[in-house]
C-alpha positions, -999 to 999 in steps of 0.1 A, spaced: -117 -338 707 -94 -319 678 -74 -287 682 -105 -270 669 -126 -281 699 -132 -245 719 -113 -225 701 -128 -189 695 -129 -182 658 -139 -146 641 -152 -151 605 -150 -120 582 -177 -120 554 -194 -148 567 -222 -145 547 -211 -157 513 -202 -196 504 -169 -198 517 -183 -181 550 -214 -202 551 -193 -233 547 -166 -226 570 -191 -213 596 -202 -248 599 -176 -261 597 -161 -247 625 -194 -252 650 -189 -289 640 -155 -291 650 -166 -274 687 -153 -242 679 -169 -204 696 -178 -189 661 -185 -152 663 -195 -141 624 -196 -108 610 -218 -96 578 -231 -63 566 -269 -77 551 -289 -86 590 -311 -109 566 -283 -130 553 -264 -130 582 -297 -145 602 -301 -171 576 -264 -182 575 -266 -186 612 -302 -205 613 -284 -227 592 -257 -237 608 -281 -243 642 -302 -267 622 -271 -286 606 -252 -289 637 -271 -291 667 -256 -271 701 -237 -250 675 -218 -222 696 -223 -189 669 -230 -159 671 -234 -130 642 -229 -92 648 -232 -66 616 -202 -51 612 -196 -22 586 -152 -34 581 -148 -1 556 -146 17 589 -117 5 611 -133 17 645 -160 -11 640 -135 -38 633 -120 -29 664 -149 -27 685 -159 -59 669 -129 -74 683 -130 -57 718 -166 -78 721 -154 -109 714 -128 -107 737 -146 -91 764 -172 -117 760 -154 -148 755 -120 -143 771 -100 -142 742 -97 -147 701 -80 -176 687 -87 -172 651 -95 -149 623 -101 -158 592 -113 -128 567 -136 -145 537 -147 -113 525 -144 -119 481 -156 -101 456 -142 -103 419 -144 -75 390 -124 -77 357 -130 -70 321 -119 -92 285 -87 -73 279 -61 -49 295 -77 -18 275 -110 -18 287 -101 -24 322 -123 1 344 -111 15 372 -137 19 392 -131 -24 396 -101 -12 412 -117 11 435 -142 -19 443 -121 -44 446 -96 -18 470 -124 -15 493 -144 -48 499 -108 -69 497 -80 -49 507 -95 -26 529 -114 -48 548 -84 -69 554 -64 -42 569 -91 -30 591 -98 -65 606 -60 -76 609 -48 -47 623 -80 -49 650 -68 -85 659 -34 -90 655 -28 -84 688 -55 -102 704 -45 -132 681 -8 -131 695 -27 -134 733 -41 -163 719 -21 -198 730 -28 -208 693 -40 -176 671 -46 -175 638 -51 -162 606 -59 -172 569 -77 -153 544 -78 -162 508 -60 -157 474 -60 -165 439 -41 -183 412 -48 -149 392 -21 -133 421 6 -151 408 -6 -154 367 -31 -123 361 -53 -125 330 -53 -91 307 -82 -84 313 -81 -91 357 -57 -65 365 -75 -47 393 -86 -84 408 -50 -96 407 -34 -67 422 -64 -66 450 -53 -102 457 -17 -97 448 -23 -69 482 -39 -91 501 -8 -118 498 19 -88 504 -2 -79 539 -6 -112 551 30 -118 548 36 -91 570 8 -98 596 29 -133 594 66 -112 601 47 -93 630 36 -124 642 77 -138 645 86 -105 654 64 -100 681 62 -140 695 76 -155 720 110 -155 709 135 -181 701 133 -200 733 94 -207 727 73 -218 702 56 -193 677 16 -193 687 6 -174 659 4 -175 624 -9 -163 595 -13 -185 564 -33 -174 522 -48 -201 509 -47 -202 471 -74 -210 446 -86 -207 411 -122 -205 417 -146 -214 441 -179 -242 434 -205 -249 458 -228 -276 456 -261 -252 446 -235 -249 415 -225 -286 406 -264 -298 410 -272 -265 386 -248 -280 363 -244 -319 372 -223 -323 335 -197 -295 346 -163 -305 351 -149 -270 370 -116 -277 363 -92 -263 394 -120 -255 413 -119 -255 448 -154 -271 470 -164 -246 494 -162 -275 517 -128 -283 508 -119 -250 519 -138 -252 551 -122 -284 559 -85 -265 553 -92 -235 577 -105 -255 604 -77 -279 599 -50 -243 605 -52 -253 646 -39 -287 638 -5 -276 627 22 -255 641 25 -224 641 59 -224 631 51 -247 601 20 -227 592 33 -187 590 34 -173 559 30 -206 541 8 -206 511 -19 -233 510 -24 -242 478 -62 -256 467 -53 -257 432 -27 -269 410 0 -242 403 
């Protein structure tokens, strides 16, 4: 048994290959995995999948439109009505836009990238922030980029978007010390960014079997980090960057 084993675990844009990976991921390690995507076709294949790879998996999927906050917090309201409570979220929801120089950067990235990355994140973290602190062992990782701390001319509107995304989790972290147990009890709740430069799946490295993909990050790799956040403390874990590439 890990500290995975029965945990309840929402994943945000579970859809896409971080999600995919990290769903199964998760049902290996025993965890309750309740996924969310907006496409019902991809959603039904990521979750076929994991039932064939792990056998007794414990997932379910629910479409869930995150632009609009009342859905992210109904979707939390069902998971904890139906499972008795919500030990993790972790919001994989990506999307990149950019241009080759500062000039011709176009806006309407911005406006892309504000929606699908930022604004998804606040609507899910405010919906279970305080579910998450309930939790005995809640919590939260979502994930950056290298581009967040060294933008490229011409990725403006993605590192800002991610340069958000850091800035919020911090402060979900803050609420979480804030709002603990206080100093005579543990902190059960954290919130951790993991950092990468890119992500490569294995569809990727058998389309290109000669490819180095220097700094990149295996979707398993990443997997294997998020399901690892129950085995550390939550004190050691909160507002900690994970770092899946060299700075």
């Amino acid at each position: 048994m890990t500290a995975l084993a029965g945990k309840v675990v929402a994943v945000a844009g579970a859809t896409g290959p971080a999600g995919r990976a990290t769903l199964r991921r998760l049902a290996a390690g025993g965890a309750v995995v309740a996924a969310a995507g907006t496409d019902p076709a991809r959603l039904d294949a990521a979750l076929d999948a994991v039932r064939a790879a792990v056998p007794g998996a414990r997932v379910t999927g629910q479409i869930v439109d995150l632009l609009d906050p009342q859905a992210a917090r109904d979707w939390a309201d069902h998971i904890e009505a139906e499972q008795g409570r919500i030990d993790g979220l972790l919001h994989l929801v990506g999307g990149w836009r950019g241009g080759k120089t500062f000039a011709d950067t176009d806006l309407d990235d911005w406006d892309f990238l504000h929606d699908r990355v930022v604004r998804t994140l606040q609507h899910t973290t405010l919906a279970f922030q305080a579910a998450l602190l309930r939790s005995p062992a809640g919590r939260f990782a979502t994930v950056s980029a290298a581009a967040a701390h060294k933008p490229a001319a011409g990725g403006a509107a993605y590192a800002a978007a991610k340069a958000a995304v850091e800035a919020w989790t911090l402060s979900l972290a803050a609420s979480f010390t804030k709002e603990g147990p206080g100093q005579d009890a543990p902190l059960t709740a954290a919130a951790a960014i993991l950092v990468i430069k890119a992500l490569v799946t294995p569809e990727m490295r058998q389309q290109r079997p000669d490819a180095k993909f220097p700094g990149f990050t295996d979707t398993a790799d990443l997997a294997d980090t998020l399901a690892g956040l129950w085995d550390r403390p939550a004190d050691e874990l909160n507002g900690q960057h994970l770092w899946l590439t060299p700075r």
